[in-house]
DSSP file (Angstrom, degrees, kcal/mol; ACC not computed):
  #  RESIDUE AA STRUCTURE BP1 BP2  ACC     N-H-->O    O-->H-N    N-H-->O    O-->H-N    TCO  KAPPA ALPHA  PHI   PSI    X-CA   Y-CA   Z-CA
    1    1 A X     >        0   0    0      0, 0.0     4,-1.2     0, 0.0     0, 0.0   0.000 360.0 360.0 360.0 -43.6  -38.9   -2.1  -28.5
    2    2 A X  T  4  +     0   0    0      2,-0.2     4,-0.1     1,-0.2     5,-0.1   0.738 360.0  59.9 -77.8 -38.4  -35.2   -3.4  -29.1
    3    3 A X  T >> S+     0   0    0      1,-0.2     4,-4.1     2,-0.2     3,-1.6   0.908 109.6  43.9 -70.4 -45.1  -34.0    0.4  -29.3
    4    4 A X  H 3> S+     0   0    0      1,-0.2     4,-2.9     2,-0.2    -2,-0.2   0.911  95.8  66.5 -82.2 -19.3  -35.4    0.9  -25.6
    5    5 A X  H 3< S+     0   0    0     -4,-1.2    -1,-0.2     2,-0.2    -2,-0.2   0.347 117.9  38.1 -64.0  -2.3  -34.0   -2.4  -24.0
    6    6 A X  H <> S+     0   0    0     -3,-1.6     4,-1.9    -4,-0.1     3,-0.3   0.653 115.8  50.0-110.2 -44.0  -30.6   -0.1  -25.0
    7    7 A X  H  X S+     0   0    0     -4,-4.1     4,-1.5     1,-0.3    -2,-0.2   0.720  96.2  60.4 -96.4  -0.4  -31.6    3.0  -24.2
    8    8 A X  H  X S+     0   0    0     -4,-2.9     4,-2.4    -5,-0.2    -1,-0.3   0.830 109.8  42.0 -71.7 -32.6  -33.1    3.0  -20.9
    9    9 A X  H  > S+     0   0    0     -3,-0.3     4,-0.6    -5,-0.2    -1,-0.2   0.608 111.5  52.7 -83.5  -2.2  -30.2    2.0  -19.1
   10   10 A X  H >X S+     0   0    0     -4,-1.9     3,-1.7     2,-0.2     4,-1.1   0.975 108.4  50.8 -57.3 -75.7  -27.7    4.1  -20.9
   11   11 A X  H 3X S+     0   0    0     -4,-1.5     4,-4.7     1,-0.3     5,-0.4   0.861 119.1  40.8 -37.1 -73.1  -29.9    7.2  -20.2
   12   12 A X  H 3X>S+     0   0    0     -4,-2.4     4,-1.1     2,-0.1     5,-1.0   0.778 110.7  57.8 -88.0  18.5  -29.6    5.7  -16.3
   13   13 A X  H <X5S+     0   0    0     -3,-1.7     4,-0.9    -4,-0.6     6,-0.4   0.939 112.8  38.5 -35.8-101.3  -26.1    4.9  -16.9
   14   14 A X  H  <5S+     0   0    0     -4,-1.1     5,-0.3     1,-0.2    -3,-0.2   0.851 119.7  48.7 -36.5 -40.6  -25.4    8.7  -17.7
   15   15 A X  H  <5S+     0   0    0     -4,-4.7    -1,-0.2    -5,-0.5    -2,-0.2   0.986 125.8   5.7 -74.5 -54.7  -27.5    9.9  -15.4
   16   16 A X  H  X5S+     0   0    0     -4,-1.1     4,-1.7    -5,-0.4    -3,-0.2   0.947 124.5  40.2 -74.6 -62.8  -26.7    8.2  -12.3
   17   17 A X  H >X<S+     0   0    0     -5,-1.0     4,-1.7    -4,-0.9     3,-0.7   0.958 110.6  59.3 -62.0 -95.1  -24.0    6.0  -12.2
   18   18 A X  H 3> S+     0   0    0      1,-0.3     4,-0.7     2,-0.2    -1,-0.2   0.616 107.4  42.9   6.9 -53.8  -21.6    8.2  -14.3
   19   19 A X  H >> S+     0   0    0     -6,-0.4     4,-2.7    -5,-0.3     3,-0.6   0.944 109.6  55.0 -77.4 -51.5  -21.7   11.2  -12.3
   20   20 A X  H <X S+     0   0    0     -4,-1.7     4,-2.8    -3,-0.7     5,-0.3   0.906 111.9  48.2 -55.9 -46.5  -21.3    9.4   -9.0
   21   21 A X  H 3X S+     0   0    0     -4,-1.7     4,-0.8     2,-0.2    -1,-0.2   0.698 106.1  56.4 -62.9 -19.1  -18.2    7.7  -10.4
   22   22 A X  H <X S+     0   0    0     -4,-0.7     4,-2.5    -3,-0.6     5,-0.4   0.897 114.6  36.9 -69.2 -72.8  -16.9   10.7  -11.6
   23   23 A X  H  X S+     0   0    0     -4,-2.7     4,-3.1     1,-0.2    -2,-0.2   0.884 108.9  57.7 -26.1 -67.9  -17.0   12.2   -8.4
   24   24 A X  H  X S+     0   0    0     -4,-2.8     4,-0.8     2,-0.2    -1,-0.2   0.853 112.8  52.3 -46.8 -45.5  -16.1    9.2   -6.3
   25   25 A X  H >X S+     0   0    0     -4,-0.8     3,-2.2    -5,-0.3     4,-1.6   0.999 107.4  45.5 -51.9 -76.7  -12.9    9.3   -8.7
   26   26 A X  H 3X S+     0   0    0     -4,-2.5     4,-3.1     1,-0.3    -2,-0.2   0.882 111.2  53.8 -43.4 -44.0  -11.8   12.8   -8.3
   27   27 A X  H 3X S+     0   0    0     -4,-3.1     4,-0.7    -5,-0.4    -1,-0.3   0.659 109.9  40.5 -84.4   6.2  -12.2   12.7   -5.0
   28   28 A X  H XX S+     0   0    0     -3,-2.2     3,-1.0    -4,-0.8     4,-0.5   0.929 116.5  58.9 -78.8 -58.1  -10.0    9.6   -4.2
   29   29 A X  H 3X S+     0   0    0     -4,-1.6     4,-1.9     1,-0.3    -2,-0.2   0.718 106.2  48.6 -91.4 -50.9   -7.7   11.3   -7.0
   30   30 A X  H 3< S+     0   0    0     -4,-3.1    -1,-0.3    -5,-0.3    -2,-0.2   0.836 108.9  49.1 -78.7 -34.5   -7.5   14.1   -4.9
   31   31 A X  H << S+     0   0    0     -3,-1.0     3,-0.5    -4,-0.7    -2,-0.2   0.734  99.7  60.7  -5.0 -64.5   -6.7   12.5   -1.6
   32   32 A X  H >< S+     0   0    0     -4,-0.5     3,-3.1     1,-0.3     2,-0.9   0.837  98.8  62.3-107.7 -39.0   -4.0   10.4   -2.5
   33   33 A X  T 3< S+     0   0    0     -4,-1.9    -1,-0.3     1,-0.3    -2,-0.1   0.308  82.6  77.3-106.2  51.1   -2.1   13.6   -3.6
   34   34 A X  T 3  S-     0   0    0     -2,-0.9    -1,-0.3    -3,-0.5    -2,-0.2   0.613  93.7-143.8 -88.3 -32.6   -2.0   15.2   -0.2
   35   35 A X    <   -     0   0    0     -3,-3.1     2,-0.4    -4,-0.1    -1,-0.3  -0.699  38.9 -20.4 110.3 161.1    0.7   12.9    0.7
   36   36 A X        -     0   0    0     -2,-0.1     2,-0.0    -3,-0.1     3,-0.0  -0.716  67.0-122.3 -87.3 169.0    1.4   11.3    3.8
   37   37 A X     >  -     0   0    0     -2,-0.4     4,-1.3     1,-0.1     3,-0.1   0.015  27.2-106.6 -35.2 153.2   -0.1   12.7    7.3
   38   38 A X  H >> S+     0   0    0      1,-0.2     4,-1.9     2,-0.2     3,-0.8   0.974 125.6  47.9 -42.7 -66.3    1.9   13.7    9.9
   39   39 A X  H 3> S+     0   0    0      1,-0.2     4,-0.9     2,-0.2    -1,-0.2   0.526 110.4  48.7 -82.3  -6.1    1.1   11.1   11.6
   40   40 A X  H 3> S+     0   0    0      2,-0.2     4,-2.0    -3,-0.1    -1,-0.2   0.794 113.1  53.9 -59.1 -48.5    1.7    8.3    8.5
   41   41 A X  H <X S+     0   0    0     -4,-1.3     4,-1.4    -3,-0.8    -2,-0.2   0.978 111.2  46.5 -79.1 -55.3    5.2   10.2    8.1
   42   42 A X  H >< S+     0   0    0     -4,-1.9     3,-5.8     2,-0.2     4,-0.4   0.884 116.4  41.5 -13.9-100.5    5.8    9.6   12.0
   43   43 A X  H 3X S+     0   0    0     -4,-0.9     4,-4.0     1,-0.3    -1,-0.2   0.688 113.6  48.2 -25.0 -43.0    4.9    6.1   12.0
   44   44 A X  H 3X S+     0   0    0     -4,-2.0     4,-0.6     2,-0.2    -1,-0.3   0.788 114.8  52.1 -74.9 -20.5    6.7    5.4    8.6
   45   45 A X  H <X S+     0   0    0     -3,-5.8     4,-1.5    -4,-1.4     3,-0.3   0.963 116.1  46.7 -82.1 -64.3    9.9    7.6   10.9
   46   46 A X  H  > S+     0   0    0     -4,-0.4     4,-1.7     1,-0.3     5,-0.3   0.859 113.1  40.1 -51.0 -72.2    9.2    4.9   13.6
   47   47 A X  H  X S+     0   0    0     -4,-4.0     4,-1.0     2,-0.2    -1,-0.3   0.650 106.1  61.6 -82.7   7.7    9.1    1.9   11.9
   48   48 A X  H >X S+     0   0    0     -4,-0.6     4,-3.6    -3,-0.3     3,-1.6   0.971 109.1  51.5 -69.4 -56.5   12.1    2.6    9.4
   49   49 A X  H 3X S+     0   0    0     -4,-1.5     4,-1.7     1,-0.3    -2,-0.2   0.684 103.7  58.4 -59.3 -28.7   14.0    2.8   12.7
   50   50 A X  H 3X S+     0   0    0     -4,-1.7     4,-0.5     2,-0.2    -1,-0.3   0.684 106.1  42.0   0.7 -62.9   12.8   -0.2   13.8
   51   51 A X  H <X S+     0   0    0     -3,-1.6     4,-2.9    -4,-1.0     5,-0.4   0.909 103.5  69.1 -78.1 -43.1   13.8   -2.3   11.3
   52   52 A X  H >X S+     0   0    0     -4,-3.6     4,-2.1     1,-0.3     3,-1.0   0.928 109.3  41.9 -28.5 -66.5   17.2   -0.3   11.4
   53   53 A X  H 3X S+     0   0    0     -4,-1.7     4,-0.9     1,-0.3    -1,-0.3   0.602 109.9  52.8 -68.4  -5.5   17.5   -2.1   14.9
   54   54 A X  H 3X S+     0   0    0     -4,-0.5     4,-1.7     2,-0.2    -1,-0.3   0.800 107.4  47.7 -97.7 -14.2   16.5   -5.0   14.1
   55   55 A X  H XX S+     0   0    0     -4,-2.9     3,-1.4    -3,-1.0     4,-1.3   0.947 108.8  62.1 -78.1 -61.5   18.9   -5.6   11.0
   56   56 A X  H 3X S+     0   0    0     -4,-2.1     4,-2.8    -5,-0.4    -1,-0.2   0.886 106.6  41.0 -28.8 -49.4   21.5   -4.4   13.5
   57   57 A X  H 3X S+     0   0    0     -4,-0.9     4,-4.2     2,-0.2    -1,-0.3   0.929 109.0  61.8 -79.0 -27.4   20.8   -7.4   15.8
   58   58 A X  H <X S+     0   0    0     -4,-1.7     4,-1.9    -3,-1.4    -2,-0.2   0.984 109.9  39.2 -44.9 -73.1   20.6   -9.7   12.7
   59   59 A X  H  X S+     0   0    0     -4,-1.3     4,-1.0     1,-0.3     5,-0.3   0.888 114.8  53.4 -58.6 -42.7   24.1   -8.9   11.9
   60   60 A X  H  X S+     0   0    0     -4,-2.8     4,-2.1    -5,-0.4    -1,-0.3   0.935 109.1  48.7 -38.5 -61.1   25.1   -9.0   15.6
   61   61 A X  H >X S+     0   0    0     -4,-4.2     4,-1.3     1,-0.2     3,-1.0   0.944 111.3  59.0 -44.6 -63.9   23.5  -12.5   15.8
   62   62 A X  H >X S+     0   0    0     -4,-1.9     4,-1.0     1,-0.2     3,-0.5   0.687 105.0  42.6  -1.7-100.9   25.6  -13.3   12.6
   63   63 A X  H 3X S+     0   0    0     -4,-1.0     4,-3.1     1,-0.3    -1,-0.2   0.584 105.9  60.9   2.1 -61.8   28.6  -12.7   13.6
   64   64 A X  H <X S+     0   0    0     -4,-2.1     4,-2.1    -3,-1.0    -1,-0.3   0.965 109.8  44.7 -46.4 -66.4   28.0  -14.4   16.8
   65   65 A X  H <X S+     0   0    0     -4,-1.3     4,-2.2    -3,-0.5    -2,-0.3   0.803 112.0  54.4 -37.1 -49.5   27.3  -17.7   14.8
   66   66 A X  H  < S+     0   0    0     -4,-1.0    -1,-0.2     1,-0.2    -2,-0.2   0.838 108.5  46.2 -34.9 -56.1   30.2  -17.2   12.6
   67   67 A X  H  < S+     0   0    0     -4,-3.1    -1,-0.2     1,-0.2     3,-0.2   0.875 125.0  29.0 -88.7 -34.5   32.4  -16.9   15.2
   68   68 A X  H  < S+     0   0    0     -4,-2.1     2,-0.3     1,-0.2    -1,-0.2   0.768 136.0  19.8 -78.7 -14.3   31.1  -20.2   17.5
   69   69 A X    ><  +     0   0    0     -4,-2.2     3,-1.3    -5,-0.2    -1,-0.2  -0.834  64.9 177.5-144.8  84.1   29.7  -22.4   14.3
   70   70 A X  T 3  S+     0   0    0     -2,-0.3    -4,-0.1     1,-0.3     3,-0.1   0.394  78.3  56.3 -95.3  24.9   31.1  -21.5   11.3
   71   71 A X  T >  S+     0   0    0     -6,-0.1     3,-1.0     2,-0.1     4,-0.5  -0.036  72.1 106.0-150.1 -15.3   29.4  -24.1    9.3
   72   72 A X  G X> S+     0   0    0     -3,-1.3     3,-0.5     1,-0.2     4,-0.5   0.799  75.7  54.8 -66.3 -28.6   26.1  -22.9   10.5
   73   73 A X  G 34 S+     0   0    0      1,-0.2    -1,-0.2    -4,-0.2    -2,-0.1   0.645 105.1  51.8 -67.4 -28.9   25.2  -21.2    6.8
   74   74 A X  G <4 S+     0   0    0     -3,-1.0    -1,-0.2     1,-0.1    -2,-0.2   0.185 101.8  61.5-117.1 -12.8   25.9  -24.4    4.7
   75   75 A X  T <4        0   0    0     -3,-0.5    -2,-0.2    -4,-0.5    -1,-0.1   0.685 360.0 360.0-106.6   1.9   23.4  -26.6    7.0
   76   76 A X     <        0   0    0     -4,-0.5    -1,-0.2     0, 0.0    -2,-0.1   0.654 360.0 360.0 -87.3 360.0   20.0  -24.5    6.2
């Protein structure tokens, strides 16, 4: 009795689960090493440039402070 309380859900272990996870694996596995998309590699094009401008206004802003408040760094 104690031998089958193991071996009936190993058996559908192997049988079911097992395979489907194998599967479900490879094909994620396989996926992921496509790469991005076009359209990922766009977006990712997009928002690097994005940020580009926005650092660009950071330092502007910078600057700005520096030059009316120069003290402004030492009170945050």
């Amino acid at each position: 009795m104690s031998v089958m309380l193991i071996t009936v859900p190993l058996i559908i272990f192997m049988v079911v689960v097992a395979p489907l996870w194998l599967v479900l694996h490879y094909r994620s596995k396989r996926h992921s090493d496509h790469g991005l998309s076009e359209d990922d590699f766009e977006r990712l094009q997009s928002l690097s440039a994005k940020a580009e401008a926005l650092q660009e206004r950071i330092h502007t802003l910078e600057k700005i402070l520096d030059a009316e408040t120069p003290t402004w760094r030492s009170k945050s």
